[in-house]
Backbone as CSV, one residue per row, in Angstrom:
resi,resn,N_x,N_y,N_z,CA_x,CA_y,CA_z,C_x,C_y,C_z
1,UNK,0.830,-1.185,0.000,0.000,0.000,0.000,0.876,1.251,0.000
2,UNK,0.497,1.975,-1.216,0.957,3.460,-0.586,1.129,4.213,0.432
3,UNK,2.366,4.804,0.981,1.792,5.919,1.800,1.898,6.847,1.325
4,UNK,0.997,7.961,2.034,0.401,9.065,1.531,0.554,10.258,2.985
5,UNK,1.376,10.831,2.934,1.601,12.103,3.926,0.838,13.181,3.456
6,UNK,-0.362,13.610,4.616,-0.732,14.972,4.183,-0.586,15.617,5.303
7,UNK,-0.866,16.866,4.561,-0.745,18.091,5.630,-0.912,18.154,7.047
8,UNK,-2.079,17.294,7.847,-2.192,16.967,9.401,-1.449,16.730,9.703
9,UNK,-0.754,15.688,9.227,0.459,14.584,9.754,1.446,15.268,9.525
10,UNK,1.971,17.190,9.480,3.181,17.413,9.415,2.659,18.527,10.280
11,UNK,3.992,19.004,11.323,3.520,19.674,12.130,4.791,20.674,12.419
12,UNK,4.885,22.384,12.516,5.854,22.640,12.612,7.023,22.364,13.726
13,UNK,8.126,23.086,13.713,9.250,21.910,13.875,9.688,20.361,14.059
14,UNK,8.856,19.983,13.221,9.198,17.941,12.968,10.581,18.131,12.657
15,UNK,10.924,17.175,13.431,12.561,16.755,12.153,11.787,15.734,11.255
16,UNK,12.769,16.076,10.305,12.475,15.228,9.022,13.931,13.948,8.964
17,UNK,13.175,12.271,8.562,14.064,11.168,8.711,15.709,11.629,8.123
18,UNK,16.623,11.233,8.616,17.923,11.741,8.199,18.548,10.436,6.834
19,UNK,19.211,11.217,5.978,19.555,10.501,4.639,21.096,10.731,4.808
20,UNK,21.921,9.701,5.135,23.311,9.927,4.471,23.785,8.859,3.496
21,UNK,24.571,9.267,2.769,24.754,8.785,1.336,26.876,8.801,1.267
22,UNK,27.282,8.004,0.744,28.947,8.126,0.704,28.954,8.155,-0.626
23,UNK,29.672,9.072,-1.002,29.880,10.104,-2.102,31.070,9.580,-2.803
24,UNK,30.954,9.114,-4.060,31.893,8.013,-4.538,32.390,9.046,-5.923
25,UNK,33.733,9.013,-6.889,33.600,9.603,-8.010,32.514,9.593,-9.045
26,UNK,31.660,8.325,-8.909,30.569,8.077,-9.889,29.511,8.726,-9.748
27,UNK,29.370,8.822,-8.377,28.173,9.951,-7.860,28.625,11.320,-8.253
28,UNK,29.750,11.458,-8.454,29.779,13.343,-8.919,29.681,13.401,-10.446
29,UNK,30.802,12.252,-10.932,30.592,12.616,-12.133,29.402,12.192,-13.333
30,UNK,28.640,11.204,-12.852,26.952,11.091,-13.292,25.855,12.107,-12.946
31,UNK,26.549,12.972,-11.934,25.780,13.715,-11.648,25.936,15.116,-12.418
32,UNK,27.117,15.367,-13.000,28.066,16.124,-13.820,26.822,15.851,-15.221
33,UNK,27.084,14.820,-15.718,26.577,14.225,-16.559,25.145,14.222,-17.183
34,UNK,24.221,14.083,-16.209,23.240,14.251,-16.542,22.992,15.426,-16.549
35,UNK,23.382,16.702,-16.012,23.200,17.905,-16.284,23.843,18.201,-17.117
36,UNK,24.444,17.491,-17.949,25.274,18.206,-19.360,26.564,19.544,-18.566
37,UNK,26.961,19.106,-17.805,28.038,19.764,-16.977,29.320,19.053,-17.296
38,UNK,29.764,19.936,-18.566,31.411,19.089,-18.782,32.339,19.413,-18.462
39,UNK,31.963,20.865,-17.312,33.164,21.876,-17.025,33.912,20.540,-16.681
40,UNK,34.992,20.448,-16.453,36.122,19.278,-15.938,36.352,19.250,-14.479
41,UNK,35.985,20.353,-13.837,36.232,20.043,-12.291,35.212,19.025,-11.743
42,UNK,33.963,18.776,-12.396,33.548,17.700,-12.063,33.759,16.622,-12.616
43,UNK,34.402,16.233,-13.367,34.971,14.764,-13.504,36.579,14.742,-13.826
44,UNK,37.187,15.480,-14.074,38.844,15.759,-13.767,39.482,15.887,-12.535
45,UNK,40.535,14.917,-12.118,40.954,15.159,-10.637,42.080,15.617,-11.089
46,UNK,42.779,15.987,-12.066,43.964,16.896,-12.465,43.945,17.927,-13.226
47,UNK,42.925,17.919,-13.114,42.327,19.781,-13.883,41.369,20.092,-12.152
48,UNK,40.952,19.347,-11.532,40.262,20.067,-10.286,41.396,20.127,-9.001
49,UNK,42.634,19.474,-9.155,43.293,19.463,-8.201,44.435,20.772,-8.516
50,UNK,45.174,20.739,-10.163,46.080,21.809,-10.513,45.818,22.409,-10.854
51,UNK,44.454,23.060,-11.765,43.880,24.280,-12.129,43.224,24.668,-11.042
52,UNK,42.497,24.241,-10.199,41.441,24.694,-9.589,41.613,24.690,-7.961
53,UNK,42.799,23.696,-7.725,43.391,23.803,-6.259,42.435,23.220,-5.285
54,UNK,41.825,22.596,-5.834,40.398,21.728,-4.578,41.338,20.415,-4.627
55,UNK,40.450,19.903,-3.529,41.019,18.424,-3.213,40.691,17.409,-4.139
56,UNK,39.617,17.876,-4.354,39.589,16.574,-6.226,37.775,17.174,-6.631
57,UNK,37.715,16.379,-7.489,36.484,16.517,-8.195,35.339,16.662,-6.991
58,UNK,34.405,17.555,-7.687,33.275,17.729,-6.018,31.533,17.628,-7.282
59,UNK,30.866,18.129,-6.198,29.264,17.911,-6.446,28.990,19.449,-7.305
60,UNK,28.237,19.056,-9.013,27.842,20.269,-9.228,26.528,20.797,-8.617
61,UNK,26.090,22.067,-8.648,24.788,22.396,-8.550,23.727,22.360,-8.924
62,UNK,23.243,21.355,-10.108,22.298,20.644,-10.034,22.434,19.135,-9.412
63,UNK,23.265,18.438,-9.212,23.463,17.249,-8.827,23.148,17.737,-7.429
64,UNK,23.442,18.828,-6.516,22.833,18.568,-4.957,21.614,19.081,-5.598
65,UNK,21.161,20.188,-5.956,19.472,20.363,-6.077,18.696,18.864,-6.660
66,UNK,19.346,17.940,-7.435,18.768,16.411,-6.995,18.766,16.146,-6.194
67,UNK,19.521,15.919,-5.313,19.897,15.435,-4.136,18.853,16.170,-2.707
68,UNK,18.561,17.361,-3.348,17.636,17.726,-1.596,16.072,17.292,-2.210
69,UNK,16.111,17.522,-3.469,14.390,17.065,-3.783,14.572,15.734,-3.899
70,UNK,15.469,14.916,-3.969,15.210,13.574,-3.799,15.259,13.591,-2.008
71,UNK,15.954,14.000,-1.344,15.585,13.658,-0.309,14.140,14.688,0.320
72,UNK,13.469,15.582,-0.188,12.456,16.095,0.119,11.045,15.063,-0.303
73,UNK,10.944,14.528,-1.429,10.416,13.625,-1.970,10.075,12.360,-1.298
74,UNK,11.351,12.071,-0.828,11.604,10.380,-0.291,10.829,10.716,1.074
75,UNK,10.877,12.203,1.908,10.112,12.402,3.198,8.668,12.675,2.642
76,UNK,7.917,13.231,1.899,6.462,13.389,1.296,5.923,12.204,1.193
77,UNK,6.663,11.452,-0.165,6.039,9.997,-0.473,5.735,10.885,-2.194
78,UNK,5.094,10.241,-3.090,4.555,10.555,-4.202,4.024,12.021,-4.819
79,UNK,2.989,12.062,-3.672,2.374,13.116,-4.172,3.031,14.608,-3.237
80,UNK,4.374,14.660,-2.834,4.862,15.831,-2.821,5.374,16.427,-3.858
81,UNK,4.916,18.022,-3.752,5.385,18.554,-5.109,6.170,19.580,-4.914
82,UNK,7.372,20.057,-5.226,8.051,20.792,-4.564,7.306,21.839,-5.594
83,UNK,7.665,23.206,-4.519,6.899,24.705,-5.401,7.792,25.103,-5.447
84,UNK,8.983,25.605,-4.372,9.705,26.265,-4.875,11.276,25.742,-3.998
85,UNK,12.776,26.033,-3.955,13.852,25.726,-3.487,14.826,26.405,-3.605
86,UNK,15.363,27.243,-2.831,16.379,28.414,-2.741,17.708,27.481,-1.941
87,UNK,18.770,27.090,-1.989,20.147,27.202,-1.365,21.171,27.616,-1.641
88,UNK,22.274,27.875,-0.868,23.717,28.466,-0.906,24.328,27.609,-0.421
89,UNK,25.257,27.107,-1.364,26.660,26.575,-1.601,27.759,27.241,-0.209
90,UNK,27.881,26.283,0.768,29.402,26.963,1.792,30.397,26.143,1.302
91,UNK,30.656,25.074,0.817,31.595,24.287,0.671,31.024,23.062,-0.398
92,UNK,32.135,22.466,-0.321,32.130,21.604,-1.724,32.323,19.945,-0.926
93,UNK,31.311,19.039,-1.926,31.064,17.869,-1.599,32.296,16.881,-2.242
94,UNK,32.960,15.873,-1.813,34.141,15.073,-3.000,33.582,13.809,-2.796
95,UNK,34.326,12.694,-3.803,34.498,11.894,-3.501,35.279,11.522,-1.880
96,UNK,34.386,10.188,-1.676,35.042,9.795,-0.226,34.566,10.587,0.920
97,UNK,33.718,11.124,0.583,32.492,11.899,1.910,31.802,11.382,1.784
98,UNK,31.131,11.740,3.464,29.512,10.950,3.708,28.878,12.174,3.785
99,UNK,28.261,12.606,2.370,26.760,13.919,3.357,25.468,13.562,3.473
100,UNK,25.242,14.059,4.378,23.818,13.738,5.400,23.514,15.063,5.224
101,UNK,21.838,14.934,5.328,21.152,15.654,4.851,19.875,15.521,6.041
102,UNK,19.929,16.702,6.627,18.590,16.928,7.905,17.765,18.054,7.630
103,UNK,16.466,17.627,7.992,15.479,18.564,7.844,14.905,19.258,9.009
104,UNK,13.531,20.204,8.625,13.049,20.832,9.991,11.818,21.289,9.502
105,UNK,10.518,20.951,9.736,9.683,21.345,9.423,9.579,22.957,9.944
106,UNK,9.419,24.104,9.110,9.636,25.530,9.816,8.198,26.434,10.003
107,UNK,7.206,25.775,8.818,5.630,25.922,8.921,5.017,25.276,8.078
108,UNK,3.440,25.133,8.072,2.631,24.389,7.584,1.137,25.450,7.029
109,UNK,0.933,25.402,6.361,-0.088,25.936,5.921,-0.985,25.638,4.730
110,UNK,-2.342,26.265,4.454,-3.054,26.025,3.501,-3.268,27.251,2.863
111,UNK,-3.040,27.411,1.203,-3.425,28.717,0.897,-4.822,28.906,0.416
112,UNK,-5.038,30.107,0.116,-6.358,30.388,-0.690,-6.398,29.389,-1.387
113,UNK,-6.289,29.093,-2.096,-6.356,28.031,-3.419,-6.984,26.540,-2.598
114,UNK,-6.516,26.336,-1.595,-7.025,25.007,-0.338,-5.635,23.855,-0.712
115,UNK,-4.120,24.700,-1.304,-3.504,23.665,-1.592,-2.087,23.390,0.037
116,UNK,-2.541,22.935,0.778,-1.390,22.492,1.705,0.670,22.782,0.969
117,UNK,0.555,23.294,2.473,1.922,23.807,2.215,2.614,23.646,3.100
118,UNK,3.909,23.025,3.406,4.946,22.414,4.327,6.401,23.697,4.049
119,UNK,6.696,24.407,4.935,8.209,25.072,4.560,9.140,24.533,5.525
120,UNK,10.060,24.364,4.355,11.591,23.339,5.262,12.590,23.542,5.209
121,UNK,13.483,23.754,5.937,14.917,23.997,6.127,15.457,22.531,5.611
122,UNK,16.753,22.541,5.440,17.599,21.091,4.999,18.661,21.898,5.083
123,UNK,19.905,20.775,5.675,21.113,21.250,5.519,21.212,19.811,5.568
124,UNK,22.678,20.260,4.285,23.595,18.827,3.941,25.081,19.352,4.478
125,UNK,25.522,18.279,5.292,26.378,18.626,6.033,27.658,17.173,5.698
126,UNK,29.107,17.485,6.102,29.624,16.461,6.029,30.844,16.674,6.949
127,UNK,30.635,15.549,7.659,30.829,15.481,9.280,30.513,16.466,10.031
128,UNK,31.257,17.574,10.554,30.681,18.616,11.348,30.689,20.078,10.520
129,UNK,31.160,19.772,9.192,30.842,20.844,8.134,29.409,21.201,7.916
130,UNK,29.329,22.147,7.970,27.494,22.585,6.900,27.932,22.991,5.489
131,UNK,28.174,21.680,4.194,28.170,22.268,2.990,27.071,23.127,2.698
132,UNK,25.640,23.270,2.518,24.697,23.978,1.871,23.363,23.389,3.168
133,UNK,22.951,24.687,2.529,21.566,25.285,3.604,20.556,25.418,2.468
134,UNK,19.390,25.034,3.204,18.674,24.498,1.589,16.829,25.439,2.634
135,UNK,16.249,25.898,1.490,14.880,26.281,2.100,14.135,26.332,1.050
136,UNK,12.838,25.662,1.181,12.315,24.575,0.493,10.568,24.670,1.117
137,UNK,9.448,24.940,0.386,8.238,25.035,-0.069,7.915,23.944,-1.103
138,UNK,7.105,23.423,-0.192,6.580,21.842,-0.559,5.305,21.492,-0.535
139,UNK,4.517,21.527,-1.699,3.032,21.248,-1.818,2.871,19.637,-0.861
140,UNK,1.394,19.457,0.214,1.441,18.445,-0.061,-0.107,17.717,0.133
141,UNK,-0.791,16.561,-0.213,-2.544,16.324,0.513,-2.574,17.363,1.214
142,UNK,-3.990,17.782,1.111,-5.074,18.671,1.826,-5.618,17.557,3.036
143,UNK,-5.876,15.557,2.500,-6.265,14.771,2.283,-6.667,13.720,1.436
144,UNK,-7.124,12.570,2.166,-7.031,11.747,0.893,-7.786,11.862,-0.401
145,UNK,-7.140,11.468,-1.199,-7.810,12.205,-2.272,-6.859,13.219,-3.407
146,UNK,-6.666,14.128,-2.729,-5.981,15.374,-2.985,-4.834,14.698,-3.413
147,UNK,-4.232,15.462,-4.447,-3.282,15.192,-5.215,-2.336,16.808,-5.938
148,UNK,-1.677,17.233,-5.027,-1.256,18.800,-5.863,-0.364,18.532,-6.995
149,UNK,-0.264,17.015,-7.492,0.608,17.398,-9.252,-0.840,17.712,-9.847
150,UNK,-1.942,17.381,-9.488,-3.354,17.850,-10.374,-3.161,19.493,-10.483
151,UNK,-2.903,20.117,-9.676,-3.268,21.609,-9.216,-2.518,22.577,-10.719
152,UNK,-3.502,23.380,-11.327,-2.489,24.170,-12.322,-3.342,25.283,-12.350
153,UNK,-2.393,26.294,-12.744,-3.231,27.729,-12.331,-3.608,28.465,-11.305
154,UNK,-4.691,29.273,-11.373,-5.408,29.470,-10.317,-5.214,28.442,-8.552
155,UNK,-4.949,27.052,-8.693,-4.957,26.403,-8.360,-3.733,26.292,-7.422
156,UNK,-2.216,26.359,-8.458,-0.856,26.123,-8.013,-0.543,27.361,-7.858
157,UNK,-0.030,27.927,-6.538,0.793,28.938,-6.559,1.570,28.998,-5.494
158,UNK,3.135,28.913,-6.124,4.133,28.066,-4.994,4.811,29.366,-4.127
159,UNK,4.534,30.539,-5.088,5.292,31.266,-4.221,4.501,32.657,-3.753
160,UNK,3.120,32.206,-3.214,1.786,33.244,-2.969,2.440,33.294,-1.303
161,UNK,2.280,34.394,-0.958,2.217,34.688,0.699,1.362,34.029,1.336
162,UNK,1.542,33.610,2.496,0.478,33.139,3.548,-0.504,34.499,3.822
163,UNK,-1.817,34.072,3.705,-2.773,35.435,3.706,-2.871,35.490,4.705
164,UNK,-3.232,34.918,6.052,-3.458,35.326,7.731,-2.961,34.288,8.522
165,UNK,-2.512,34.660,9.348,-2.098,33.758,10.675,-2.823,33.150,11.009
166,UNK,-4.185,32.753,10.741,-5.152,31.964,11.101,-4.777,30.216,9.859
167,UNK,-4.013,30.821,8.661,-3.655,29.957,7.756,-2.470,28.999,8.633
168,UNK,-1.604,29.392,9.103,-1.079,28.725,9.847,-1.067,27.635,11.031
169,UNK,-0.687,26.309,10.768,-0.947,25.614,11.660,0.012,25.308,13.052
């Protein structure tokens, strides 16, 4: 059976389940890859070590923006839809790291529209580093039923203000 997380069942400050992952060359440079990212510091460890003076090949910036909506996703279940995702880069991910990735539920709300809304902090961190700080607006069930990949228009609007404090749960 599916599960299906809606809006009741998230409540502000939840932690969200923790994801760590060990960060191998294949993970950077597939991740390089599928974004059509051929700069060479992501898959060159002698163009990222003597041109570029890093410790070797690291994570581009779409490969972590996979990486937090896959782990935003994997906490929703299906029918989360991300609306919108702002982070900043402090440091760089390599091969031979473990980053872990923690969440924080920061509010919950429903807009005009009646579409449930979750806002979340994430930071991916590796060991006692904070690489990137991630903040993150996440459609999700009103209830069962409800489905916000349906929502378009009038309907979806990821980056509308909360209209009253009464919207807030």
């Amino acid at each position: 059976m599916e599960r299906v997380l809606t809006i009741d069942q998230v409540k502000p400050g939840a932690e969200l389940p923790e994801l760590g992952y060990d960060v191998t060359a294949t993970t950077v440079v597939l991740g390089a890859l599928a974004s059509r990212d051929w700069r060479p510091m992501h898959h060159d460890r002698d163009f990222a070590q003597i041109r570029n003076g890093t410790r070797d090949i690291f994570l581009n910036t779409p490969n972590q923006a996979a990486w937090f909506e896959r782990y935003l996703t994997d906490w929703t279940g299906p029918y989360g839809r991300l609306g919108r995702m702002k982070f900043r880069m402090r440091d760089s991910v390599f091969p031979g790291d473990r980053m872990v990735f923690r969440g924080r539920v920061d509010a919950v709300h429903t807009d005009d529209a009646g579409c449930g809304w979750a806002d979340v902090t994430v930071k991916l961190s590796v060991g006692d580093k904070l690489c990137t700080e991630c903040t993150a607006r996440i459609a999700l069930p009103t209830a069962a039923g409800d489905n916000p990949w349906t929502r378009r228009g009038e309907r979806w609007k990821p980056d509308a203000e909360v209209g009253t404090a009464s919207a807030r749960r």
